[in-house]
Structures are given as C-alpha cells and as structure tokens.
N, C-alpha and C positions, 0 to 999 in steps of 0.2 A: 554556515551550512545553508542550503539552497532546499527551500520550502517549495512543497508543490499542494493544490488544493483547485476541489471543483464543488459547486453547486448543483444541487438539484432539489426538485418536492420527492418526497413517499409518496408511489402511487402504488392502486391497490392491489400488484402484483407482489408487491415486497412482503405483502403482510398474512402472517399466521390466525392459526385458529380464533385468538385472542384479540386480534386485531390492531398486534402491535410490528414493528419490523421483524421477519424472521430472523434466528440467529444463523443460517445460513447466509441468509441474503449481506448480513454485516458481511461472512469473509469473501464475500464476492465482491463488495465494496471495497475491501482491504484490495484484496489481488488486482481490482482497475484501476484501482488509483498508482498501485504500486507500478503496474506494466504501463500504466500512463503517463507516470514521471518517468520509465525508462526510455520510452519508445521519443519524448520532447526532447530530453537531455542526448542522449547518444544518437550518434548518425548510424546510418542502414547498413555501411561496412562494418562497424565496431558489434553490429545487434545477428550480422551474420556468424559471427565469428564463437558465439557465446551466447549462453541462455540460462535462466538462473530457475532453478527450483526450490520448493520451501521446507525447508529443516524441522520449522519449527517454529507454530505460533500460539502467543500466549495473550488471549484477551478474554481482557474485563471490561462483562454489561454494567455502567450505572444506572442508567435511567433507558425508558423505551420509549420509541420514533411510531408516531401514529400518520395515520392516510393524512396526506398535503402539507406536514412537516416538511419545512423549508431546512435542509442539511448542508452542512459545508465539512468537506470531508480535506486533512490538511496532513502531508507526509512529509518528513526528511529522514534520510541517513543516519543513524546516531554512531555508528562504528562501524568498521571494515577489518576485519583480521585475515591473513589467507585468505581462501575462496568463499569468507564468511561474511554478509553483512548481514547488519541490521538495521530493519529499519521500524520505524514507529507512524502508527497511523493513527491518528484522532476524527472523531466521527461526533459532532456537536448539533446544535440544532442553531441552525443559523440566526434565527429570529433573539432565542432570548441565551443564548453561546453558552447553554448548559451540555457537561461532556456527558455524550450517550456512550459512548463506548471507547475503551482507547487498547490498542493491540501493538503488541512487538512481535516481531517478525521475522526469523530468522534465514535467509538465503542462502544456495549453497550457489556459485557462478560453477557451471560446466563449460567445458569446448563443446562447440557444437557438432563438431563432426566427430570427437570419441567418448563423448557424454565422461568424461573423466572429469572432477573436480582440476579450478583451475586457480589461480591466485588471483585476483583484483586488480588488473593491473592501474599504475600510480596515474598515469593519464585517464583513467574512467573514473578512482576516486575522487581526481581533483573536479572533474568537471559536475560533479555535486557538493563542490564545498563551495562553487562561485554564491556568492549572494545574490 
C-alpha cells in the first residue's frame, strides 16, 4: 500500500481558545492530505473524470498539538469496495512521533459530470497499492 505524508509546524492560526490545535483544523488536515495524495497519484484526465466526497469520518483525539509543534501528517488506503474507500490518516507530532490524532475516513468516488456514485475503478486502486 502506498503511504503519503507531509510536514509542517502549528502556527497560530490552527489553534483554539485553549491554545491547542483546533478540532476543526484536524479535519482540514485530514481532507489536504487526503486530496494531496489524490491530486500526486492520479493524473488530470482520471481527476476530471471523478471526484470523491466524504461519507463518513470517524476520529479520535489522543493527545493536543500546540503553536510551533513540528507535525507529520501520514495517509494510506486501507480498502476500496464499490464506489467506497477508505482511508486512514494519522496526524503525530513529528519531534517525539506521539499519535495526536488518528481518523478513518470514508469516501463516496462520484462521476463527475452526473455526481452519481461510481465504482473505483481497478486501474486507480492499483495505482495506490504501488509501494
């Protein structure tokens, strides 16, 4: 399965009253990461063609992300059924790789020109099972 992940610090637009990461701002993190491994992986015909939205996601905070936490955010595909995938994002603190937060993610793949659920087709699964 083919792993994607990016770096960055919390700066202090991320952060809540408390002064920790918002929980908002986590599933903003979940969604870039997610449309950032799509947009690397797949080419500009295959992303015309189809566009995914989210069914359904389920995350748990362990720990909170403070101003200039060094994060490294790390996604792969765990399954694909029909027009179903999921995927998994982990969201750690880079410096001492304690998991702040880890989400699954459920996507529905649509056509793009009749927003109608579509099936995954086996040439876009595969090109996220490459190592």
């Amino acid at each position: 399965m083919q792993h994607y992940k990016e770096t960055f610090k919390v700066v202090e637009e991320d952060l809540d009253d408390l002064n920790h990461v918002n929980n908002i701002r986590y599933i903003e993190w979940v969604q870039e990461i997610s449309k950032n491994h799509w947009l690397k992986v797949v080419d500009e015909a295959t992303r015309n063609e189809m566009v995914w939205v989210v069914k359904n996601h389920n995350i748990t905070y362990a720990k909170p992300a403070k101003l200039d936490d060094p994060i490294v955010v790390n996604t792969h595909i765990k399954s694909t059924r029909g027009p179903l995938s999921t995927r998994v994002v982990e969201i750690r603190n880079n410096k001492t790789e304690q998991l702040l937060v880890n989400a699954i993610t459920e996507w529905c793949l649509l056509d793009a020109k009749t927003f109608r659920p579509k099936r995954v087709p086996e040439s876009v699964q595969n090109l996220f099972k490459k190592v």
